[in-house]
C-alpha positions, 0 to 999 in steps of 0.5 A: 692567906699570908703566903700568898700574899707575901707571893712565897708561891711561885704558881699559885694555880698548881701549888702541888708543884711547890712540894714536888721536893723537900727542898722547895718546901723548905723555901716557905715558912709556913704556919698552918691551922686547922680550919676550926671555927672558933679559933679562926674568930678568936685569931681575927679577933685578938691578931688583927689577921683575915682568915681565908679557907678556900680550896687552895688552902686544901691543896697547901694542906695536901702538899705539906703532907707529901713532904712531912718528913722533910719539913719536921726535923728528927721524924724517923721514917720507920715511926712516920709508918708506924703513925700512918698504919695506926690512923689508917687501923683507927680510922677503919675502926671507927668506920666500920664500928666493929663489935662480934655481936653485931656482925650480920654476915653470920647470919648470911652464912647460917640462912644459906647453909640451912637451906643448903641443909634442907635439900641435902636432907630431902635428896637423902631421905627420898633416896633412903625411902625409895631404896628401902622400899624395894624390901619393905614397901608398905612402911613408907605408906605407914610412917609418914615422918621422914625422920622416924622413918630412918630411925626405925630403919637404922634400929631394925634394919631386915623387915623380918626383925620387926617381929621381935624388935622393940620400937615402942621408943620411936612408934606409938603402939598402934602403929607399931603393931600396924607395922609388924603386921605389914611385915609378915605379908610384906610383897616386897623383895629379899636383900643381902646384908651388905644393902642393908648396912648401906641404907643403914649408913644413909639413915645415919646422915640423915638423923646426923645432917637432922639433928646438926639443922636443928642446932643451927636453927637455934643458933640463928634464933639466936644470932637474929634477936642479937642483931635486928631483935624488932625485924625478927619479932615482925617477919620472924627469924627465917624471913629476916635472915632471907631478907638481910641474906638477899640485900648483902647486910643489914644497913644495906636492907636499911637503906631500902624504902618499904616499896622494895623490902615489899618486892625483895625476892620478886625482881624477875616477876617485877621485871618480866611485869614492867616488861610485858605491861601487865600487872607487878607483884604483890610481895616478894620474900614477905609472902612467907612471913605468918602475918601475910600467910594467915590472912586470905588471898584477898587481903594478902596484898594489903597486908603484905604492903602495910607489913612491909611498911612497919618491917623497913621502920624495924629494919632501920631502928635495928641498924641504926638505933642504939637499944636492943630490946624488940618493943618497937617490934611488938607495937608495930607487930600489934598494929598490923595485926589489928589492921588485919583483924579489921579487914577480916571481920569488915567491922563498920566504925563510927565517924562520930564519937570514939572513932575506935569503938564499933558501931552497933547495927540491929539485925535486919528481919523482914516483917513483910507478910509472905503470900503462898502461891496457888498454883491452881488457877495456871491452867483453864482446863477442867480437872479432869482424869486423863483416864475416863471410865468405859461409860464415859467414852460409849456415851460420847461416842453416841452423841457423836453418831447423833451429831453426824446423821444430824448434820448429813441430813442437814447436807442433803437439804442444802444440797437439794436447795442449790447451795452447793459452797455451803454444803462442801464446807459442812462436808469439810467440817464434818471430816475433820471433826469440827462440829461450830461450823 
């Protein structure tokens, strides 16, 4: 405020042009303050001075940086550069926060490279079985495990050493002898040597590139609950590696809202979704987490919603918070499993009383009295059997008979009387066999 009052300042608009040399910055005697609130009061209070902060002090600031050099005497460059990379080194520092315990890029690396490891290992043991299998095809079908399988490969090797070779170490006794059975009346074709000693050297990278995933399994194990202890204890470490992996980092995945942790994984069903106007997915990366996959298809994406809910709280106390411990984890971890117990069972709560207690319902039984039906007044017929006996049905004809010299000789008088309509209808009546007439 003094400078420009005292107009030192010849463009007050630009002040950077007042510092374009040393020589025009030696022209001002300048005492500069930081702008520190406390000591801006007591100088008002004690020196009778108006302390103005304002943009234009930002700029006289910057100006009497660019020209230090120049304005302190004695100020060697080489010790000027030294203090510039020391504040630029401790500035990094501070901003960055580095510590080897918490640096999550391992983790990105380790869950990339066990997936990378998990392919490799499935080309490689479907390429060693169906390789082997020209020799000795009937071993696939009994050893099931991939890993046993190339162990027993690489110690036997030719099908006709499974007779006199040992392999109680790596086969139950059953299957073993399943084995040597198979082999005496395998179908499958003679190698040479050579092959053998190839698929030998296959089965060797295998049991290797096996043994070298289990290993980093462990180590990423490891790395999780060192660096997010309540992400790992919610989703476990495969799922939380996945998701720190997707997002970049972990304050990254912290910055998230629990809606797109939900959906992390899924943004081109997401978008093809938004696209078509159909309906957005349920869950993303979190499909794979226990929580979600031990539920049913109906309450998967309640679940997965309120799982992502409690695994954005995690995330963020993680990368944010100062303990280490996973006790934050485990509560919400039993919440949420509550909330599923409670889905699965459908249990009715009270509304009254203790709002956490189960209400009791009796079981309902119908004490209404049950009436047999009686089928036997459907029908009007008389119950009689289809098949009657020879008596029966000469009797019936008889009277037949009867009826039809009865009712020609009743023609007869009719026709003698002149009543010839009548007469054709009881002709009529008695050709059909209608007898009411």
């Amino acid at each position: 405020n003094l400078v420009l009052n005292e107009k030192k300042l010849q463009e007050v608009d630009s002040l950077w042009k007042e510092f374009e040399t040393p020589e025009k910055a030696n022209k001002m005697n300048v005492i500069v303050m930081p702008d520190f609130g406390p000591l801006i009061s007591i100088l008002q209070d004690k020196l009778n001075l108006s302390c103005i902060h304002s943009p234009m002090v930002t700029e006289l600031m910057r100006g009497i940086r660019s020209q230090i050099e120049g304005l302190i005497t004695g100020l060697p460059s080489r010790e000027m550069a030294a203090m510039c990379l020391g504040l630029a080194h401790s500035l990094s520092r501070y901003k960055l926060k580095f510590s080897p315990d918490k640096v999550d890029t391992m983790i990105i690396q380790a869950i990339s490279l066990l997936d990378d490891l998990d392919k490799e290992l499935n080309n490689y043991i479907m390429r060693c079985r169906e390789w082997y299998g020209w020799h000795f095809p009937e071993l696939g079908k009994i050893i099931t495990d991939n890993l046993t399988y190339c162990k027993c490969v690489r110690k036997v090797g030719d099908r006709s050493n499974f007779a006199a070779s040992d392999v109680s170490d790596i086969l139950p006794e059953e299957i073993e002898e399943d084995v040597k059975a198979a082999a005496e009346i395998s179908m499958g074709t003679e190698v040479s040597e050579e092959d053998i000693n190839n698929i030998i050297h296959l089965c060797d990278q295998v049991i290797e590139i096996s043994e070298y995933r289990t290993q980093l399994y462990d180590y990423l194990k490891n790395r999780m609950m060192a660096i997010a202890p309540n992400l790992t204890v919610m989703v476990g470490e495969l799922v939380g590696a996945r998701l720190i992996a997707h997002a970049g980092s972990l304050l990254n995945l912290a910055k998230h809202p629990a809606s797109t942790v939900q959906l992390l994984g899924a943004e081109k069903a997401l978008f093809r979704a938004l696209k078509t106007k159909r309906d957005t997915p349920k869950f993303g990366l979190i499909y794979h987490a226990s929580l979600v996959g031990q539920t049913n298809t109906k309450n998967k994406g309640k679940i997965s919603r309120m799982l992502a809910a409690k695994t954005a709280l995690t995330i963020r106390y993680d990368a944010l918070g100062e303990n280490t411990n996973a006790e934050m984890g485990a509560e919400n971890r039993l919440k949420v499993e509550t909330r599923l117990r409670l889905l699965e069972e459908r249990g009715i709560r009270r509304i009254s009383g203790t709002g956490k207690a189960l209400a009791r319902t009796d079981k309902y039984q119908n004490k209404s009295e049950v009436k047999i039906f009686d089928p036997s007044g459907d029908s009007t017929l008389p119950a009689v059997s289809k098949k009657r006996k020879i008596q029966e049905v000469e009797e019936q004809d008889t009277e037949v008979s009867l009826l039809h010299l009865c009712c020609w000789h009743v023609v007869v008088c009719i026709m003698q009387r002149g009543l010839t309509f009548i007469a054709k209808l009881v002709q009529f009546s008695l050709k059909n066999n209608i007898y009411s007439v």
